[in-house]
N, C-alpha and C positions, 0 to 999 in steps of 0.2 A: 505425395503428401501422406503422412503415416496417420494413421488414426490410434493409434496407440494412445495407454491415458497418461493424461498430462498432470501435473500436483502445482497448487497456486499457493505462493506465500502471501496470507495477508499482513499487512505491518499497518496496525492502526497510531495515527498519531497524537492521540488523546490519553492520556491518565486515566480521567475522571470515568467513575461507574460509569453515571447517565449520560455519558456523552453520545452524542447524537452517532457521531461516527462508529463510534465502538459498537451501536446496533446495527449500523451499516451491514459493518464486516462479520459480527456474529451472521449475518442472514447468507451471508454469500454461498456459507456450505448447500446449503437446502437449494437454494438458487442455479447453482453448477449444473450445466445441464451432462447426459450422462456422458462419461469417460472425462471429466474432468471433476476433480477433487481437490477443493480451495482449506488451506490449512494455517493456524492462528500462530505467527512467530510469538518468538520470546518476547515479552513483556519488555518497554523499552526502558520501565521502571527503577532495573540495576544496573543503569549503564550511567559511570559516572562523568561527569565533565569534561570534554577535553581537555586534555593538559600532554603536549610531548615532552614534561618529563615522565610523568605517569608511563604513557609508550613506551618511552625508554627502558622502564622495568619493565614491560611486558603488557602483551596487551589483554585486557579483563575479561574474564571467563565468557560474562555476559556479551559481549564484543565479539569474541571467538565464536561464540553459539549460534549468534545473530546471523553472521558474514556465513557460516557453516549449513544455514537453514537458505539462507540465498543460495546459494551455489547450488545446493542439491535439487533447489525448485526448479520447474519449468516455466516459471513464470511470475512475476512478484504482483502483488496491487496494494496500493500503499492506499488507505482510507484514513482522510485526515480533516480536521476543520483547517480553517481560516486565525490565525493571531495579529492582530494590527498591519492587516492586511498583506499578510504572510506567514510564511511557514512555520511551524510553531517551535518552539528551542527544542525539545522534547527528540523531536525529528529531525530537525538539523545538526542536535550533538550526536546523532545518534549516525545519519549518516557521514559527518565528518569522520567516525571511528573507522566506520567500515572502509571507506574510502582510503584509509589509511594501510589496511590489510594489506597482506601478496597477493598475488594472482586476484587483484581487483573484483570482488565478488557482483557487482552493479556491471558491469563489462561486457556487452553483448545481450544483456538480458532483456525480454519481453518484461514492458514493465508497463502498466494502468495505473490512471490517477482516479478514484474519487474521494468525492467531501461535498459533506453536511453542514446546513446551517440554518438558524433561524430565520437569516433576511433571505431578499429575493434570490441575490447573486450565488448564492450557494458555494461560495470559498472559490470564486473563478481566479480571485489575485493568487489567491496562495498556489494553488495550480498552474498560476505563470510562472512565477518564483521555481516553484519545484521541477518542472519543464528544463528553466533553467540549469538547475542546477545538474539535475539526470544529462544534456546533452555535456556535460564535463565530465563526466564519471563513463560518457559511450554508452548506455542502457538505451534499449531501444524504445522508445516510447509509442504507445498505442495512440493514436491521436484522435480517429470515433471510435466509436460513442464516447461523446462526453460523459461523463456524471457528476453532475450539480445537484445536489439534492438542497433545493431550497423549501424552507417553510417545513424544516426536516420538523417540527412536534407535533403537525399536521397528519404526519406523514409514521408517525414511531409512536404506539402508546404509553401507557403510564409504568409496565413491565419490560419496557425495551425492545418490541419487537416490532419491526418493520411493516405497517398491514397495509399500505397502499399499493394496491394490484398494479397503477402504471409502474409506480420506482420499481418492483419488484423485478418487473417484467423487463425493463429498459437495463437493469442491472444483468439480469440474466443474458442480453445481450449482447453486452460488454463482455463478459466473460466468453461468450460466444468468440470474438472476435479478438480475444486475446488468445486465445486455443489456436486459433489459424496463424497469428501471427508466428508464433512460438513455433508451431507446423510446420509453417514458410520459412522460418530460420534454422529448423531444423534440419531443412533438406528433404 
């Protein structure tokens, strides 16, 4: 197993400033413990709707950049809330593009889920959903530590920043264990 350093793509599934997740994933760099270095994809903001004819001309820069910052990771973590008890469109158009790529950029990859939420469950459906849909694309999914971040404004103050020492700490553990998995896949 190499110890060499590993780079983590976060892919947050949220728009919104204040969204809970988006402080999630901001906290993760600080979080990394060392020789792993977690790093913020392209914004999922200009990636426009699927459409295969849109594909058909070509696929958008944004698209291109995305799938390009996968592949180069050693490992993705996707921090996302919960939308009607699922994956949010944001996310799903977003991996529907990728997915559409060559050389399948989601394909083998060490991949983590978490999400934030105000209710208890902490986006547990939507990380079934997305479970889902990663064992079709082949990405190899971390399965613990979970991360549910429930009662996340408890837990993130009024600046965005994550201050509850357990999430902190229980994040940082994930990450732990996503280092190994990615390790272990690497040979």
């Amino acid at each position: 197993m190499s110890d060499r350093p590993l780079t983590f793509l976060s892919i947050t599934g949220s728009l919104r400033r204040g969204s809970y997740n988006a402080a999630i994933a901001r906290a993760l760099p600080e979080l990394a413990p060392d020789g792993i270095r977690v790093v913020a994809a392209p914004s999922l903001r200009d990636i426009p709707l699927y459409d295969a004819d849109l594909q058909a001309e070509g696929f958008p820069a944004a698209v291109t950049a995305l799938g390009e910052a996968i592949r180069a990771a050693d490992g993705v973590v996707i921090v996302s809330p919960e939308y009607n008890y699922s994956v949010p469109g944001v996310l799903k158009n977003a991996i529907d593009w990728i997915s559409r790529l060559p050389d399948q950029p989601f394909a083998g990859k060490p991949l983590a889920i978490q999400s934030a939420s105000m209710g208890v469950l902490g986006g547990a459906r939507m990380q079934y959903h997305l479970r889902q849909i990663f064992v079709f694309l082949d990405a190899r999914i971390l399965n613990k530590p979970e991360i549910m971040v429930g009662q996340a404004q408890n837990k993130i103050d009024a600046d965005g920043q994550l201050t509850d020492a357990g999430t902190r700490e229980f994040l940082g553990k994930q990450l732990v264990a996503l280092a190994a998995l990615a390790r272990q896949m690497a040979g």
